[in-house]
N, C-alpha and C positions, 0 to 999 in steps of 0.2 A: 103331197102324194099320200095318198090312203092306204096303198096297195103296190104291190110290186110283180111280176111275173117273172116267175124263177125256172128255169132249164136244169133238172138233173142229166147227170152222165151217169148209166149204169148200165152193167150186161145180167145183171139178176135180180132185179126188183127192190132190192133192200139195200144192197151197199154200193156206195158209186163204184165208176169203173176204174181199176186198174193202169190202167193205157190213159195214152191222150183222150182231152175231153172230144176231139172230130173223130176216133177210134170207138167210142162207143156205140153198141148194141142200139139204145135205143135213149130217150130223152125223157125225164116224168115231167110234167108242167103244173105248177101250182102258183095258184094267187096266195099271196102271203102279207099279210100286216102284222103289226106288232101283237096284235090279240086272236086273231084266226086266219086257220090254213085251210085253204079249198083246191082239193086238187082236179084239174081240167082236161087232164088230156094225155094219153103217151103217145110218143112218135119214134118209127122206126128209121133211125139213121139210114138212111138213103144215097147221101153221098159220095162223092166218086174215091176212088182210093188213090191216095197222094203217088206222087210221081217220082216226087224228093220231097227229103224231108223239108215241115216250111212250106208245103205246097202251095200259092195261093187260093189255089183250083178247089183244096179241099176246104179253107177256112170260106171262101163264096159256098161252098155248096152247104154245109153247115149252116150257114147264116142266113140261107136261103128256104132252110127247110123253120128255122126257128121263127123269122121273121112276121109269117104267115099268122102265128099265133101271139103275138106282140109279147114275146120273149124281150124284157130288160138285163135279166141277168141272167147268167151261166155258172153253174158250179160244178167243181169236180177235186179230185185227189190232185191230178195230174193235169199240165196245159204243155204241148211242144211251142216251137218256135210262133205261130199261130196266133200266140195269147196277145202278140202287137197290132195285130189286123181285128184279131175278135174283139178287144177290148177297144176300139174306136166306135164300136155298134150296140155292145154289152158291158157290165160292171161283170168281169170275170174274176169267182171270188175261187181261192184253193181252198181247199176244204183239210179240216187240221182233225177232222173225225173221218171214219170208213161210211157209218150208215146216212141215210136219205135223212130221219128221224132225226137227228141227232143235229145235221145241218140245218134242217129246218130250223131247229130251238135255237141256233147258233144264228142265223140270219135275221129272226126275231129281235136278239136282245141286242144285235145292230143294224137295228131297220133305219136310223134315222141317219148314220154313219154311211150305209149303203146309197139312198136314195141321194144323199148328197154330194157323193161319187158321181152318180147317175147325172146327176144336174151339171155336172161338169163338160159333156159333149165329149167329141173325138178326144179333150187331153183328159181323158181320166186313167186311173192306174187299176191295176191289180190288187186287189186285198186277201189279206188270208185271214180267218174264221175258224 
């Protein structure tokens, strides 16, 4: 795999979001390999707002808006209950920095650690970066 397509969670542009990663504002999307970052696209979180917490309702609606743009993986500070269901569709990685920038350099220098997650299907884990 050359490339990876990575889902930020953020509500301001620069630093991920705060809250769960299905609680975010909005999504940045960038193609990412080991030597360059191209970014593709922002999407405004759309999904429905959880019922209980652990929604399933909300982790399909989420997955539903990412899937469209062949979203592999997901990053953010924060994942709720959620991260069991998202992480059967995506390599949902915690993020151990605030900024977008910062994760990017961090997902680069384990691009090959990540994709290999990724190659694992429905049993892959969580990783933190």
């Amino acid at each position: 795999m050359e490339k990876i397509t990575v889902a930020f969670a953020s509500d301001n542009k620069i630093n991920l979001s705060k809250e769960h990663f299905g609680e975010a504002k909005e999504y940045f999307i960038y193609d990412i390999s080991i030597t360059a970052t191209k970014f593709v696209n922002l999407i405004t979180n759309i999904s429905p707002e959880e019922k209980m917490h652990g929604d399933p309702n909300k982790a399909r609606g989420v997955s539903a808006i990412l899937k469209p743009h062949y979203v592999q993986v997901v990053v953010n500070k924060a994942f709720g209950k959620n991260i069991n269901r998202m992480k059967k569709q995506f390599v949902c990685i915690i993020s151990q920095t605030d900024s977008i920038d910062e994760s990017i350099k961090n997902i680069q220098l384990g691009f090959n650690n990540i994709v290999s997650e990724y190659e694992k299907g429905e049993e892959r884990n969580f990783l933190k970066l």
